[in-house]
C-alpha positions in Angstrom: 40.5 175.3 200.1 38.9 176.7 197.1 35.7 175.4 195.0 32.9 176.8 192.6 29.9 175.1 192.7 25.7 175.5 191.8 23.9 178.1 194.7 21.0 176.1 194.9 22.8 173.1 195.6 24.9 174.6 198.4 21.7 176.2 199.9 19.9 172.9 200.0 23.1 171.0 201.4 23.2 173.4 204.0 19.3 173.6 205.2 19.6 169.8 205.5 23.1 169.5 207.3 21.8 172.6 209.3 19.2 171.0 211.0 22.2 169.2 213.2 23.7 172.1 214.3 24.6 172.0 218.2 23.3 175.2 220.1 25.2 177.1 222.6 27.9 174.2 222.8 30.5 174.5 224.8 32.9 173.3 222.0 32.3 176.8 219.6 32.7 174.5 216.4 29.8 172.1 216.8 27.5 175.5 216.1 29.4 175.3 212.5 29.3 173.6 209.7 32.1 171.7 207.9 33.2 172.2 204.5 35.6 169.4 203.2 36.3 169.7 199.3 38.6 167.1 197.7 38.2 165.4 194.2 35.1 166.6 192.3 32.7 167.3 195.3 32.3 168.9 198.6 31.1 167.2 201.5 28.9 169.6 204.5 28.6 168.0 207.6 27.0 169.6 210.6 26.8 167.4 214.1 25.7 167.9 217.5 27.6 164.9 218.9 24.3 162.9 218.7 22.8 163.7 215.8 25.0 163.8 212.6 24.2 165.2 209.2 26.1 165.0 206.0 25.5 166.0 202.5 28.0 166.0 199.4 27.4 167.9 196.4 29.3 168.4 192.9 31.5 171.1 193.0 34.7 172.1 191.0 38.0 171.8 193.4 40.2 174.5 192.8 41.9 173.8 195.8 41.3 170.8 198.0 41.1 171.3 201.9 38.4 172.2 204.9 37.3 174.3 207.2 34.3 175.4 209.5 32.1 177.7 209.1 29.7 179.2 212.1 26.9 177.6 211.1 23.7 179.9 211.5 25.2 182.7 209.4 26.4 180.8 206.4 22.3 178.9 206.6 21.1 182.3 206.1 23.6 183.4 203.7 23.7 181.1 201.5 19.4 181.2 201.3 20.4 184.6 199.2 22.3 183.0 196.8 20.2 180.2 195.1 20.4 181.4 191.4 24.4 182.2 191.8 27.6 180.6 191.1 29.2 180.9 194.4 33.0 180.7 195.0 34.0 179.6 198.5 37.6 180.4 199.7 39.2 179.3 203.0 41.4 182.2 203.3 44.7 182.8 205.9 43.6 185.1 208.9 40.1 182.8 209.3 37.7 184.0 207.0 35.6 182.1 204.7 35.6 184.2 201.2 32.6 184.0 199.0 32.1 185.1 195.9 29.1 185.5 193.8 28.2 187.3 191.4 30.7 190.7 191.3 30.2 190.8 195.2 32.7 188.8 197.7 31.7 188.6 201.6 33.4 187.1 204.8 32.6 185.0 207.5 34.5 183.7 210.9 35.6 180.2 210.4 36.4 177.7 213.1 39.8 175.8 213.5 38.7 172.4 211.4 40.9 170.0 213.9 37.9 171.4 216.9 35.3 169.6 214.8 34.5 166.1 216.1 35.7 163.5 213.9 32.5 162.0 212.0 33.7 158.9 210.3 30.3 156.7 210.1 30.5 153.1 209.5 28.0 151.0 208.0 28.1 147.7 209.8 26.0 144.0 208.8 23.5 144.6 211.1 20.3 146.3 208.9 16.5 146.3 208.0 15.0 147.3 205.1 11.9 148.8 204.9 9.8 151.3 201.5 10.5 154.5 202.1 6.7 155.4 202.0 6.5 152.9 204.8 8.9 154.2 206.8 7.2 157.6 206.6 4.0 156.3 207.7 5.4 154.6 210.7 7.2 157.5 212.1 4.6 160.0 211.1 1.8 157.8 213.2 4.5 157.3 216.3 6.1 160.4 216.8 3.5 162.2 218.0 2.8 160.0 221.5 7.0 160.8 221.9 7.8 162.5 225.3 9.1 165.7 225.2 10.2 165.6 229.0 13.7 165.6 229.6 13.5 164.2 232.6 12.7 160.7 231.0 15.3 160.0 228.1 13.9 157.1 227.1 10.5 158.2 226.2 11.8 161.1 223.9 12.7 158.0 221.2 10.8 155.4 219.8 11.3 151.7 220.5 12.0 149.7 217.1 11.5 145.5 218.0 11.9 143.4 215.0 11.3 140.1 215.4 11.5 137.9 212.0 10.1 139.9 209.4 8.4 142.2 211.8 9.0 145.5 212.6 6.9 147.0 215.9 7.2 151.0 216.6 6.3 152.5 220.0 5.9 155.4 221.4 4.5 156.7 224.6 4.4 159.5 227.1 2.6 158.9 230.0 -1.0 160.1 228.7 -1.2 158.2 225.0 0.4 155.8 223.1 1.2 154.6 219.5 2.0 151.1 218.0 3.3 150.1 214.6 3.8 147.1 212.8 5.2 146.5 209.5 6.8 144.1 207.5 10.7 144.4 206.6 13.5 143.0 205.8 16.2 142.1 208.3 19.7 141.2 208.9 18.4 139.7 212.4 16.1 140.6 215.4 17.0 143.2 217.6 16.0 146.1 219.6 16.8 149.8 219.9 15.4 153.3 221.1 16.0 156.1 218.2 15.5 159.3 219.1 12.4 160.5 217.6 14.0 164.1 216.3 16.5 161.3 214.3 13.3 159.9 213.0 12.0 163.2 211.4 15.3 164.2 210.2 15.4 160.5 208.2 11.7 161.4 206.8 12.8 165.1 205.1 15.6 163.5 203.2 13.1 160.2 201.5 12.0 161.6 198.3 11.1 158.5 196.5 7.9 156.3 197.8 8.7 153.0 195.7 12.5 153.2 196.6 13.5 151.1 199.6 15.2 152.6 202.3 18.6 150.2 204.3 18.7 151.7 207.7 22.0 150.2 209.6 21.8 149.9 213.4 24.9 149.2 215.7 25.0 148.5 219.4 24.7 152.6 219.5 24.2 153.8 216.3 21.9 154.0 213.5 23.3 154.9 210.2 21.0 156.0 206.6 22.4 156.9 203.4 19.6 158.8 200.6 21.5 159.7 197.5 24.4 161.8 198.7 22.8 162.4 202.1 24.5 160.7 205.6 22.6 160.5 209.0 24.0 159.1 212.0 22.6 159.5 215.3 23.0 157.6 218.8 20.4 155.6 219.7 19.4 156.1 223.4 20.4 154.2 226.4 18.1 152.1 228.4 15.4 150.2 228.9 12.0 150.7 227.1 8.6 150.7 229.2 7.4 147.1 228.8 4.6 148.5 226.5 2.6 145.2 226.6 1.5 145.1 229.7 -0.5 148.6 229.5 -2.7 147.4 226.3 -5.8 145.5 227.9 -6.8 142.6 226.1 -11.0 142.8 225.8 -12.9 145.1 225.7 -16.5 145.5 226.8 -17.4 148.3 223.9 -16.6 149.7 220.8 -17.4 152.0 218.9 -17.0 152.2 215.1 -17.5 156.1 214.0 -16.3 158.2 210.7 -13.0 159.9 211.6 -13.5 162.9 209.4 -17.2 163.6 211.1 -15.5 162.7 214.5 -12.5 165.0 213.9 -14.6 167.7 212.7 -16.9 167.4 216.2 -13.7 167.6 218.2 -11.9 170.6 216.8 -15.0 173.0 217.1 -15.4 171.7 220.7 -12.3 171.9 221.5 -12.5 176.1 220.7 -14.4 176.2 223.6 -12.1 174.0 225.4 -8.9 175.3 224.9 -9.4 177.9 228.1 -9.0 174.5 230.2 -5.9 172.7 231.2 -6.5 169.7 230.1 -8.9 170.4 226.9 -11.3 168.1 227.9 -13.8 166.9 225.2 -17.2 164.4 226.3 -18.0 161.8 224.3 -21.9 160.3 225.5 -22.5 157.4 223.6 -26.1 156.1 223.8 -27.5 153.2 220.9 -26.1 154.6 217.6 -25.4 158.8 218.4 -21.9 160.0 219.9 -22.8 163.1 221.8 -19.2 165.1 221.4 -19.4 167.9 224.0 -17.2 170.9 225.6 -18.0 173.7 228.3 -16.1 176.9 229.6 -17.0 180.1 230.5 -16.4 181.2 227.1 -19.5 178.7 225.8 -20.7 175.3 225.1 -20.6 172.7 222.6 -22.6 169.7 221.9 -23.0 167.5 218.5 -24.0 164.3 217.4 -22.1 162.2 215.6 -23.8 158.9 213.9 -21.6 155.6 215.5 -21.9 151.5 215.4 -21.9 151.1 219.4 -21.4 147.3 220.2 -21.6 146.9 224.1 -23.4 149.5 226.1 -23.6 152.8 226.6 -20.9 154.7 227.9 -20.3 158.0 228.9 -15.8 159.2 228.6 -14.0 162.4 228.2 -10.3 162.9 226.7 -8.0 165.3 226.1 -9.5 166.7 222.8 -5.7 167.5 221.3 -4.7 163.7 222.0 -7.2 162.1 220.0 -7.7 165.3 217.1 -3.7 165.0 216.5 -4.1 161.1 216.2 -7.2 161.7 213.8 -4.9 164.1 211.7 -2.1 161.7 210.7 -4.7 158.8 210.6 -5.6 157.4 206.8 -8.6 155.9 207.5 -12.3 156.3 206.7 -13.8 154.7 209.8 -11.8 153.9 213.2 -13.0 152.0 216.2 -12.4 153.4 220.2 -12.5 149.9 222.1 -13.8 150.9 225.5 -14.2 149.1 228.9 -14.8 152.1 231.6 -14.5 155.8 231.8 -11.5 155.5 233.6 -9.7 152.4 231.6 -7.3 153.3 228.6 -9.4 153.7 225.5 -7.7 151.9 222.0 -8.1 153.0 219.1 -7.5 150.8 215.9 -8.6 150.8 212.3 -11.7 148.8 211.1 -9.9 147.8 207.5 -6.5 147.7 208.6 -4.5 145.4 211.0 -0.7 146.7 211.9 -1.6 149.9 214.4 -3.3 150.9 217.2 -3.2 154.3 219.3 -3.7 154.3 223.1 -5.1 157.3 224.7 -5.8 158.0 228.3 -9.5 159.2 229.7 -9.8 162.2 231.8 -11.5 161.8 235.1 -14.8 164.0 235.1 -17.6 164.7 237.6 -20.8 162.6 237.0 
């Protein structure tokens, strides 16, 4: 094997393949990267058995053929050599030569025939969705993912299409997110994708307006952007019946401006970060929020103007849960639907129908 090609474009191939490299595999190869050059272009794939990442790039092929190169090496190589013309040689006693500049280097290769065979097929079975869409619904579900490996299931999010239809969830024990959004669909189905798949998806969209065909098997999901291939399992199992935690009235709400509310929270919760469980008090009496946090290392307490419809109503939270929802969230004013101190709190958008966060209270002393 033998090719010239662009640095930049081999640097930017391999960050993105890169992010599917295995670590401390028992099969050495999956911590490489492929390199298969035939006809005008070379194709990098990196894969972790689960996740799967390919990009091909322009390149001229001196010499057809492939190899595998350890992977975190080459990413950190090749970062160096953006603004060169870089020559890549699979040479005889297992080194990959490259060549830039008037400076050649090394690095240890991997027998090609130990790489998992990555052939991805793009069945019937679809949904389309706008790739600004897409972005939206991931960025406002991924965060209420599970990052406990001791339930799989709730390290993915649940996508439920039903007509034209699309519902996201997430959850993990103490908050949830739901997402709906229009698409277009092959047919209804159901399937768990891993939420690191999700982000993955997200860094290659580069286009708002451009619609995105996302291809999902029994197994599978499959995406092609441009020259860019992810594949990726989808996880085994059945989801948490999510609509039997959302209650369905509410004896209060109460309609506040996120940016004021977000602002309350994160200087409270400077004085709450020294506790476990962060807590920030809400004390909502007529039209005031009382937003409050104590510790030994002070006190906080602010008012924030609110619409209260119900009565008044006295909760605390986990200030990080509901400051990282506020973060992604787009809207000017957002309503917490309330029923107890101890009942779920939801949280939905005054303007906008299609999402909703659930959020868990803490338990406080009266």
């Amino acid at each position: 094997m033998k090719i010239i090609c662009d640095g930049l474009d081999l640097s930017d191939a391999v960050l993105k393949v890169s992010k599917a490299l295995s670590v401390k595999a028992v099969n050495p190869a999956l911590e490489g990267i492929k390199i298969s050059a035939s006809g005008e272009s070379v194709t990098l794939t990196a894969t972790d058995t689960e996740l799967t990442i390919k990009k091909t790039i322009k390149a001229d092929v001196l010499m057809e053929g492939e190899t595998v190169v350890v992977g975190k090496y080459f990413v950190d190589f090749v970062k160096k050599l953006e603004n060169e013309q870089v020559e890549l040689s699979r040479l005889f006693d297992a080194q990959l030569q490259i060549k830039y500049s008037d400076s050649e280097s090394e690095l240890q290769v991997y027998d090609s025939e130990a790489f998992p065979k990555t052939e991805i097929d793009f069945n019937e079975d679809y949904f389309e969705i706008s790739q600004k869409q897409f972005k939206s619904l991931v960025e406002k579900t991924v965060l209420s993912c599970s990052s406990d490996d001791s339930r799989p299931i709730l390290k993915g999010c649940l996508f439920e299409i039903e007509g034209d239809t699309l519902t996201t969830v997430a959850l993990d024990g103490f908050r949830m997110s739901v997402v709906k959004s229009p698409v277009k669909c092959s047919k209804s189905f159901k399937a768990v994708v891993p939420a690191r798949t999700l982000l993955e998806i997200t860094r290659i969209l580069d286009n708002d307006n451009a619609e995105l065909k996302i291809y999902i098997s029994k197994n599978s999901l499959s995406v092609q952007v441009d020259n860019t291939v992810i594949f990726s399992r989808l996880i085994e199992g059945e989801f948490v019946k999510y609509n039997h935690i959302l209650p369905t009235n509410f004896e209060n709400s109460v309609t506040v401006n996120k940016n004021a509310l977000l602002s309350s929270i994160e200087r409270a919760a400077i004085v709450a970060r020294n506790d476990r469980y962060n807590v920030v008090k809400f004390d909502v009496k007529e039209d005031v929020m009382t937003v409050s946090a104590k510790s030994e290392v002070g006190n906080v307490n602010e008012n924030v103007s609110v619409n209260l419809k119900g009565k008044d109503i006295t909760i605390a939270f986990n200030g990080k849960y509901i400051s990282e929802f506020l973060k992604i969230c787009n809207e000017e004013f957002i309503t917490l639907n309330l029923n107890s101190p101890i009942d779920p709190c939801v949280i939905t958008s005054v303007t906008t129908d299609g999402f909703l966060y659930l959020v868990l209270p803490v338990r406080i002393n009266a």
